[in-house]
C-alpha positions in Angstrom: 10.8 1.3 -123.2 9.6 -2.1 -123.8 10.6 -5.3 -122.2 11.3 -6.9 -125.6 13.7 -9.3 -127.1 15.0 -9.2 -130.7 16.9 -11.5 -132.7 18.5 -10.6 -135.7 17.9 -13.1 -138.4 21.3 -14.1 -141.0 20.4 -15.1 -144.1 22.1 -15.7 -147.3 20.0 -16.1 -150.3 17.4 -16.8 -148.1 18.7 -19.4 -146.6 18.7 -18.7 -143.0 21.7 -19.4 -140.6 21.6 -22.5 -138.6 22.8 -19.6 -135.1 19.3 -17.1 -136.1 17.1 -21.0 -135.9 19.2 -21.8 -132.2 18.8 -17.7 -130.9 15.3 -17.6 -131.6 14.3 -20.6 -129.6 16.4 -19.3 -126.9 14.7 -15.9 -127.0 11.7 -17.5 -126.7 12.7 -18.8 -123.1 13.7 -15.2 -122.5 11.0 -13.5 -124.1 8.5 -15.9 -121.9 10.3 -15.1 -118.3 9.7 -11.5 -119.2 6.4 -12.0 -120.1 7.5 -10.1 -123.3 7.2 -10.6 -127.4 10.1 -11.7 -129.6 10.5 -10.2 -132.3 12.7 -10.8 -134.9 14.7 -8.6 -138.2 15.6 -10.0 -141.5 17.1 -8.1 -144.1 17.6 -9.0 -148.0 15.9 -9.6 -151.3 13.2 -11.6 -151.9 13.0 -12.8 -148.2 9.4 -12.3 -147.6 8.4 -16.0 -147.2 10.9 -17.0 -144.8 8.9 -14.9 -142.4 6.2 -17.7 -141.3 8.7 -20.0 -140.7 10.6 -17.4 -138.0 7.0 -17.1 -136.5 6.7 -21.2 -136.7 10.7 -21.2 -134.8 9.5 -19.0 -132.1 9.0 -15.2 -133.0 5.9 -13.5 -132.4 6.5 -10.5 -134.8 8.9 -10.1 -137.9 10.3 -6.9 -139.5 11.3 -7.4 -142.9 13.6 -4.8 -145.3 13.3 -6.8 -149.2 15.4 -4.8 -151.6 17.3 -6.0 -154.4 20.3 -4.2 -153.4 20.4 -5.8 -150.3 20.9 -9.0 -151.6 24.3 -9.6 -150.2 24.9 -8.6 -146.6 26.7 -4.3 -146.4 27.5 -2.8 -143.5 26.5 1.0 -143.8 22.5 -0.2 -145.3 22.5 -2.8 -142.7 23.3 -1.1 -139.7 21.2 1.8 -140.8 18.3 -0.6 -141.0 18.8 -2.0 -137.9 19.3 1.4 -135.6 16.3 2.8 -137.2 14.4 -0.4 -136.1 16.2 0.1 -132.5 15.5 3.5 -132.1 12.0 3.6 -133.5 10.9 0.2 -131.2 13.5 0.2 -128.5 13.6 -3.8 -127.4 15.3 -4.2 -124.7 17.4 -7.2 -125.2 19.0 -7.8 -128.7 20.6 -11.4 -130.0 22.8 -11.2 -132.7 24.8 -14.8 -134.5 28.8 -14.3 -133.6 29.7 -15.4 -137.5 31.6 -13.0 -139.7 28.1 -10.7 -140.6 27.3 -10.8 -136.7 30.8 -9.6 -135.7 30.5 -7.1 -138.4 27.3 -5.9 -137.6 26.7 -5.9 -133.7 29.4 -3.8 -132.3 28.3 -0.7 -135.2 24.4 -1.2 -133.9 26.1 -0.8 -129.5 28.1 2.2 -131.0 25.3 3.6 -132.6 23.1 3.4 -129.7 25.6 3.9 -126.9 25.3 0.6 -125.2 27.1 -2.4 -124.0 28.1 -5.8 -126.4 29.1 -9.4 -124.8 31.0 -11.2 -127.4 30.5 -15.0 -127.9 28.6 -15.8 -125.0 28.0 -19.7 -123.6 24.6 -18.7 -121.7 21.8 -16.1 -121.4 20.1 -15.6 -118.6 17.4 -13.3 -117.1 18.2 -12.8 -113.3 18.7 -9.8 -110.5 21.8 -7.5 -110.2 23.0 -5.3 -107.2 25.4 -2.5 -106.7 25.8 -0.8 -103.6 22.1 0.3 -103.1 21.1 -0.6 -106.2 18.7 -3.3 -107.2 18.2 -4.1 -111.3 15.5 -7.1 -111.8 14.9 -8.6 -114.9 18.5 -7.7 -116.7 20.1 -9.9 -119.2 23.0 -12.2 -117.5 25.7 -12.2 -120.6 27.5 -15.1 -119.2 30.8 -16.2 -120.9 34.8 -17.2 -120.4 37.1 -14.9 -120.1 40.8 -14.2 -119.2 41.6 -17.7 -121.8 38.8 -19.7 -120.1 40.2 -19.8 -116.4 37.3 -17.5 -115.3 33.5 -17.8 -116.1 32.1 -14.1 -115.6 28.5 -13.0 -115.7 28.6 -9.9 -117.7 25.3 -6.8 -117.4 24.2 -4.0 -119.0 21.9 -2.3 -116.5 21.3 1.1 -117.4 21.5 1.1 -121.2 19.3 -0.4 -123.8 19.3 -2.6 -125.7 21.2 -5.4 -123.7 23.2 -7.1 -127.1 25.2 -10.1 -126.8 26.6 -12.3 -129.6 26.4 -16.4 -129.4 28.7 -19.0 -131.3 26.6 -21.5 -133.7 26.1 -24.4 -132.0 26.5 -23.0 -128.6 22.1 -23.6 -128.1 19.7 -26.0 -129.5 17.6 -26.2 -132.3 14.1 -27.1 -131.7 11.6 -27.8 -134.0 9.4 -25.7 -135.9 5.1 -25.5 -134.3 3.6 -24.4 -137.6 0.5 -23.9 -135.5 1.8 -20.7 -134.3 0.2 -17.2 -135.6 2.2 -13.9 -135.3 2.8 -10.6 -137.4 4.6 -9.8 -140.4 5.8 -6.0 -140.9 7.0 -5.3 -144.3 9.6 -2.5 -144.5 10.3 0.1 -146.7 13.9 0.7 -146.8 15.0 3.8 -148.9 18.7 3.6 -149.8 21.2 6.3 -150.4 24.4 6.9 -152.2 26.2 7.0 -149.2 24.5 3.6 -147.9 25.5 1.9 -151.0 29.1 3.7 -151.7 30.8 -0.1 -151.3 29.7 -2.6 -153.8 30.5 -6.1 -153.8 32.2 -6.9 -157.3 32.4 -10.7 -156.8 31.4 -13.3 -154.5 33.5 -16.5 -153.7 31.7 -19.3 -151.9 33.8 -22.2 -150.5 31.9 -25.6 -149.5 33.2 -26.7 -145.8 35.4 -29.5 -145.6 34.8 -30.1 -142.0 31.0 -30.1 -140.8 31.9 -30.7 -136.9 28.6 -29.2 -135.9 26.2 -31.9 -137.7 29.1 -34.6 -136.7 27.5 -37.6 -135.3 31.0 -38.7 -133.9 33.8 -37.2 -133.5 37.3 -38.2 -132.6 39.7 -35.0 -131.5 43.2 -34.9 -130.8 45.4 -32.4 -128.0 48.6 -32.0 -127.7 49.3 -35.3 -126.4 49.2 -36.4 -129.8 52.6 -34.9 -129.8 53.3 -34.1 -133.2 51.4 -33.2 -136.6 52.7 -37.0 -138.1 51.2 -38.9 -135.1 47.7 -37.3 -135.9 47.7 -39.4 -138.6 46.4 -41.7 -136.4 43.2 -39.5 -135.2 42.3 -39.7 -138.8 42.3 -43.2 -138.7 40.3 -44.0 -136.0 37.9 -41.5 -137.1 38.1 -42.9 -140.5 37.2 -46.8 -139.6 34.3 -44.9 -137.2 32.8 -42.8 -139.8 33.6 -39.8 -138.0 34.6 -36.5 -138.4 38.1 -35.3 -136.5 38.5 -32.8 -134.2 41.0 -30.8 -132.1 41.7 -29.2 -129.0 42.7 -24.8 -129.5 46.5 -26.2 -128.6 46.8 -29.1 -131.0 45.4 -26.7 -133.6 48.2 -23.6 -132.4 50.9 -26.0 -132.0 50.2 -26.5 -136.2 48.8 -30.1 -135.9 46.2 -29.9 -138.0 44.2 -26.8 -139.2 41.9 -24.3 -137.4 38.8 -25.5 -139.1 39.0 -28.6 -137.0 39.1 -26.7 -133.7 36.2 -27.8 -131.0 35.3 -26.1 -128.1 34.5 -22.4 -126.8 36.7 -20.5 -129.1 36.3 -23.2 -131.8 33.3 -25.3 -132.6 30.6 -26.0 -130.2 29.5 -29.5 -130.8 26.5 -31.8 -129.8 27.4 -35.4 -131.3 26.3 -38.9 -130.1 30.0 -39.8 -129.3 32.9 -37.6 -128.5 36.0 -39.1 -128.4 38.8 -36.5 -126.7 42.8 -38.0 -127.0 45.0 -37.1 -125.0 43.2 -33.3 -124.4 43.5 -32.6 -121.2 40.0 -30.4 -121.0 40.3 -26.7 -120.9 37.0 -24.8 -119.9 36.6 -23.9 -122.9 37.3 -27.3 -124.7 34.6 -28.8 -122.3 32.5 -26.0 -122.3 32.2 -26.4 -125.7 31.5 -30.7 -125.6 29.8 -31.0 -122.8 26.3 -31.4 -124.4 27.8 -34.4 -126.2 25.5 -37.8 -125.8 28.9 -39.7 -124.7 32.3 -38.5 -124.2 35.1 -40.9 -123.8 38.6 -39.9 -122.6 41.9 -41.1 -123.4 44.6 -39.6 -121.0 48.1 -40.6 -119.3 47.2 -38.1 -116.6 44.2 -39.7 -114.7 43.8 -36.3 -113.0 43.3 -34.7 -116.6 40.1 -32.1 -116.4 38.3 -33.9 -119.1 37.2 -36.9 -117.1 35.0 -34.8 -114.8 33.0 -34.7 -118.0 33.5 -38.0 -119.4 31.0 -41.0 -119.3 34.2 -43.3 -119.8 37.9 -42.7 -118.9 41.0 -44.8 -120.4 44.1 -44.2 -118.2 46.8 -45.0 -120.7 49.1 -43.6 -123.9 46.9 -43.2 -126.9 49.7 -44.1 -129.0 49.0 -47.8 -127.6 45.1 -47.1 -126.9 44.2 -46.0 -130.2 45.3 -48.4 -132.5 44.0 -51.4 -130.4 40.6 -49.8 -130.6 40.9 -50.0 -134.3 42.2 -53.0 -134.6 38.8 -54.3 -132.0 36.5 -52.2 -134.1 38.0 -54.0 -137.9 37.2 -57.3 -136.2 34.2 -56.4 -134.7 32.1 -59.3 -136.8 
């Protein structure tokens, strides 16, 4: 069995997902502490030149399956594609996007080939493992929160192959493209059947986002010491006079404050802007978990024992009910 790593590639219309850019630089790492290739899967129509750019992001070999009926992502053709790649090359580690195709996809490819799957994970390592006698080198560390964020575990898959894990968007960089970088293209043949293709997608429905958190260069979130769904009104409007985007913690958003889509952190959005500004959040794991790679974070707290200021460049101790709109007022006048 080979010691290599595999990402598969999300595309729609052959436009590749922002998570397939982010996993194949961080299979790269992998790939290169294994002394290993990284290969990569993309399946679709009319697909074939997005193939040197995968090589440019980091892979040294892509599979590609063009047919015109795969088009639009199916589960039966795709995970038949996919375990018949598995099977026939047998990488050993497997990276798959956690969006609605990856959560579709991944667990049918671990069924298929009888192995283990570590959802939504917040780092990949390659490191050692023991039990009782037992020594496993070079195994894939699946490391993510668990039991709602209190824990931290390091998850393994020692003695089945491949070793899949799915990552959030966001949750690794994206680092540039080296168009000097050579590597191999491997055009596929798929052959369908009936039974692959006995769904068919009638109609498609494509909403644009009205929240882009990820490419947010500043964001302003609100917890539940905003206090009520009214008083966010005034997250909006510091975000508003900033030119940001707003934000939330998971509680503000269960509580009914202000919609999911506006939910950072672990089980939300993982974000990366130049200034994060957390109110009256008190910082979860998995709220800072998912902020901590934020340029600046400042905190606005009562409680100056509040978790988030272990993470924040600058702390105000005080009600943001007062806070806020005196920052607004500074930032109006600022000329």
């Amino acid at each position: 069995m080979k010691n290599d790593v595999w990402v598969f590639i999300e595309n729609d219309s052959g436009t590749i997902a922002d998570v397939s850019y982010e996993l194949l630089w961080k299979g790269r790492g992998l790939a290169d502490q294994l002394g290993s290739e990284l290969a990569c899967f993309v399946i679709g129509h009319q697909i074939s030149d997005v193939a040197p750019e995968l090589i440019a992001y980091g892979a040294d070999k892509v599979y590609v399956a063009d047919d015109s009926q795969l088009a639009c992502y199916l589960t039966l053709p795709y995970t038949r594609i996919a375990v018949n790649l598995i099977k026939e090359f047998r990488p050993s580690i497997l990276l798959i996007g956690a969006t609605n195709i990856g959560r579709d996809l991944a667990p049918r490819i671990a069924s298929h080939m009888r192995t283990g799957l570590t959802a939504d994970c917040t780092d990949l390592q390659i490191g050692e493992y023991k039990f009782g006698k037992k020594t496993w080198k070079e195994i894939l560390l699946q490391i993510r929160p668990a039991f709602g964020g209190n824990v931290i575990a390091t998850i393994v898959t020692p003695e089945t192959r491949p070793q899949m894990a799915t990552v959030r968007e966001g949750v690794f960089k994206r680092h540039l493209a080296d168009s000097s970088r050579r590597g191999q293209v491997v055009q596929l043949n798929p052959v369908l059947t009936d039974q692959d293709m006995i769904l068919k997608i009638v109609e498609r429905v494509k909403a644009e986002k009205k929240v882009n958190l990820k490419s947010a260069k500043i964001i302003v979130s609100g917890g539940m010491g905003v206090g009520t769904k009214e008083n966010f009104e005034i997250i909006h409007e510091l975000a508003g006079v900033l030119g940001g985007q707003v934000g939330a913690s998971r509680a503000a958003v269960d509580a009914g404050f202000i919609g999911r889509e506006h939910q950072v952190g672990q089980t939300g959005t993982t974000v990366r802007p130049n200034l994060y500004l957390a109110c009256g959040i008190s910082g979860a794991i998995q709220h800072r978990a998912g902020i901590q790679e934020s340029n600046r974070i400042v905190a606005i707290n009562t409680d100056p024992h509040a978790p988030i200021f272990s993470i924040a460049q600058y702390g105000i101790i005080g009600d943001l009910k007062e806070v806020i709109p005196k920052m607004i007022e500074a930032y109006k006048n600022k000329d």
